[in-house]
N, C-alpha and C positions, 0 to 999 in steps of 0.2 A: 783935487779940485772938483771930482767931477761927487768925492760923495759928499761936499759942502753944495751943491748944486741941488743934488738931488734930495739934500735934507730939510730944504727948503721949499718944497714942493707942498702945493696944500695937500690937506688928507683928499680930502676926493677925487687926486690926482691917483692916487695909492691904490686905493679902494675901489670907485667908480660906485659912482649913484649910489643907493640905499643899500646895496647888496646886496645876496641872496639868500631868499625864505624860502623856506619850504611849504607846500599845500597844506591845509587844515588838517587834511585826511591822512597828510604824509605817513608812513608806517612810523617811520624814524620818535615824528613829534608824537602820536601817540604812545610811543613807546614810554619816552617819555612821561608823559602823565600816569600812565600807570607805575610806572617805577617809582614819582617819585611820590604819589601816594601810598604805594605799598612802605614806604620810607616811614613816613611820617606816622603809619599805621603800629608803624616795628618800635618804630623809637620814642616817639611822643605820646600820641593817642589813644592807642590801642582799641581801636573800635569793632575788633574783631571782623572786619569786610574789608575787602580789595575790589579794586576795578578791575571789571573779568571782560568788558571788552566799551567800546565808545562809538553810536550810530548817530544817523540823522544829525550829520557835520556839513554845518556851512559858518562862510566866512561873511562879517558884519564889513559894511567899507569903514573905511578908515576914515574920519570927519574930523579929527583934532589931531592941530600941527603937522600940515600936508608938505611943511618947507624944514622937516627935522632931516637931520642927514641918518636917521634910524631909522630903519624900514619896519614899517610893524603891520601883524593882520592880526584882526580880531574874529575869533572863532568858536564858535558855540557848539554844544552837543548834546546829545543824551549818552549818561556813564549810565551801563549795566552792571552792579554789585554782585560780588560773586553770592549775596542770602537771597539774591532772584529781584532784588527792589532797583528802581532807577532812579537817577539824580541828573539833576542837570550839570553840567560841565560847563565856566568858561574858562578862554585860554587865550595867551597874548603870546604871539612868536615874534621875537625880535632878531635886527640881525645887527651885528657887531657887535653882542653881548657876549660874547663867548667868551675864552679864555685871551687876554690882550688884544680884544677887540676885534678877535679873529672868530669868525662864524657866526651861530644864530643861539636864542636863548628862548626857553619857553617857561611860561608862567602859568600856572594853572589854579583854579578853584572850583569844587566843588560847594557851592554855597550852604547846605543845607548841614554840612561837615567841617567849615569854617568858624570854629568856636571863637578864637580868639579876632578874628576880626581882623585878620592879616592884610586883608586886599579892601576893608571896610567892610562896610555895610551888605549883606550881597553882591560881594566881589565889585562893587562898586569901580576902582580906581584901576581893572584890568577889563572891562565894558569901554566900546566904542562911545 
């Protein structure tokens, strides 16, 4: 009885609020971005550069869909390339994107290295 009770329970009961994100600046989430650009560098694109480190980090507020049960922050940067050049960075940290909706998920684009237009237009659709 008590786990037909408790199956029944909304998610938010579960979870509580939006969940938790980590800061802009978090080590974790940049880490992130660097990884998973050096990724895409290995296996798709080969643009011969890697992101060698990511400064002047701040968070955009949040102005669409403030009633999502997804916690998201939007965060911008400057990416320093490891050929010495910089780019700008954004990046969307969500949370219950994880693995079964357990944790947080980060999204990143480097716009000026976004050939195919994943996120659109200059990262368009990961922008506050």
């Amino acid at each position: 009885m008590l786990v037909a009770v408790a199956a029944a329970a909304p998610a938010h009961a579960w979870w509580g609020g939006k969940g938790h994100l980590p800061a802009c600046d978090s080590r974790q989430v940049v880490s992130s971005i660097v990884q998973k650009f050096a990724y895409a560098n290995r296996v798709t694109f080969h643009w011969g550069v890697g992101v060698e480190s990511i400064t002047e980090i701040y968070e955009k507020p949040e102005q669409i869909r403030s009633d999502s049960n997804i916690g998201r922050r939007y965060c911008r940067g400057t990416a320093w390339l490891t050929d010495g050049r910089s780019s700008e960075v954004v990046y969307l940290i969500e949370s219950r994107q994880g693995f079964a909706s357990i944790g947080w998920r980060v999204q990143s684009c480097l716009p000026a290295f976004d050939e195919w237009h994943v996120y659109g237009s200059w990262c368009r659709s990961i922008r506050p």
